[in-house]
N, C-alpha and C positions, 0 to 999 in steps of 0.2 A: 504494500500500500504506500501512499503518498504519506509523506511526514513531514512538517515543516515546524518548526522552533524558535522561541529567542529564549537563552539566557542571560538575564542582565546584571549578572554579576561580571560574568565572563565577554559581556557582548557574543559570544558565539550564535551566531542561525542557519538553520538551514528550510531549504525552501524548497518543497515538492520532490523530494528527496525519495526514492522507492528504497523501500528496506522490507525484509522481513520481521517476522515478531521478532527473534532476538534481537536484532539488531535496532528496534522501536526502543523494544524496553531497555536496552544499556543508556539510549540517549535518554528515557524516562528519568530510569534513574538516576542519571550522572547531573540532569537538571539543579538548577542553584536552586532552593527556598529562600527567594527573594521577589515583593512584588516587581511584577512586570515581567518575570518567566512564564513561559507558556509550551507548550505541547501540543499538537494539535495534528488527525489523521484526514485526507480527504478519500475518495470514493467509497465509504460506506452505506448507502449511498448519499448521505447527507454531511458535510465539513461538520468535524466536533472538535473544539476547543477545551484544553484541560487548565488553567490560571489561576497561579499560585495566588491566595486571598492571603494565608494567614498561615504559623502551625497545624498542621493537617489539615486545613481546612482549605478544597481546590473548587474553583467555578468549573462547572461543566457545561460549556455551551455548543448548542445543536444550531448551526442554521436552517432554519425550517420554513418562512417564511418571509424571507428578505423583501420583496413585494411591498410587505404591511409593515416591515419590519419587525416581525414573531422571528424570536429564537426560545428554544426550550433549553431550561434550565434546570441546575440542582446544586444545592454542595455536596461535595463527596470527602472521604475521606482518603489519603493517599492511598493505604491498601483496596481501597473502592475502587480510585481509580485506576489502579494497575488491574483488579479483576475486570473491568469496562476495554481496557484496552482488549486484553484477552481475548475478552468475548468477542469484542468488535473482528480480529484477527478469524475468528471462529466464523464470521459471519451474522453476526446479531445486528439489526438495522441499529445506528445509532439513534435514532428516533423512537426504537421500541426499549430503550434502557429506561427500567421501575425508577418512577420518581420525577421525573422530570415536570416540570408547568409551562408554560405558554406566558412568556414575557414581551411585551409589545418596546421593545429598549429605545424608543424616541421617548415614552410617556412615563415608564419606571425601570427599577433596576430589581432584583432579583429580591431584597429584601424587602420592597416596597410590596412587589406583586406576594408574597410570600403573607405579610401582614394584612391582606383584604380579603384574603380567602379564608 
């Protein structure tokens, strides 16, 4: 699959990058925990975004409806999102991974949608 990256600790990226699963998950894990890192797989069939928030705690963002501006959301936690990657590897639509909501990100952000529901 397609991988593409930024560490900003390290400034390191890469950009549409075909690897296999090992080779995802070494970049996964070699990832800085620092904001403004990110991880992210394209033809699943949907781009997903993995971005570091905080201590275990990673946004997981589905483009799903760019149109309207909907992406689906969640947080996860890093072992979450290493079993998501997996799966996604395995074939799992990114789109049907438990948990996610429907964020309109021109009018809220993931906590805002989070607290109306």
């Amino acid at each position: 699959m397609k991988i593409f990256l930024y560490d900003a600790e390290s400034d390191y990226e890469l950009q549409d990058e075909e690897l296999n699963l090992e080779q995802a998950m070494t970049e996964f894990y070699e990832l800085s925990d620092i904001k403004g890192s990110f991880f992210g797989i394209k033809n699943v069939p949907k781009t997903i975004q993995f971005a570091w928030e905080e201590e275990d705690k990673w946004l997981v963002d589905v483009l799903y409806d760019m149109k309207n501006f909907i992406c689906l959301q969640k947080y996860a936690s890093y072992d979450e999102c290493v079993e998501i990657i997996k799966s996604l590897f395995d074939g799992q639509a990114s789109d049907k991974i438990e948990g996610l909501v429907k964020v309109n990100i021109m009018e809220s952000d993931l906590d805002e949608t989070l607290a109306n529901l």
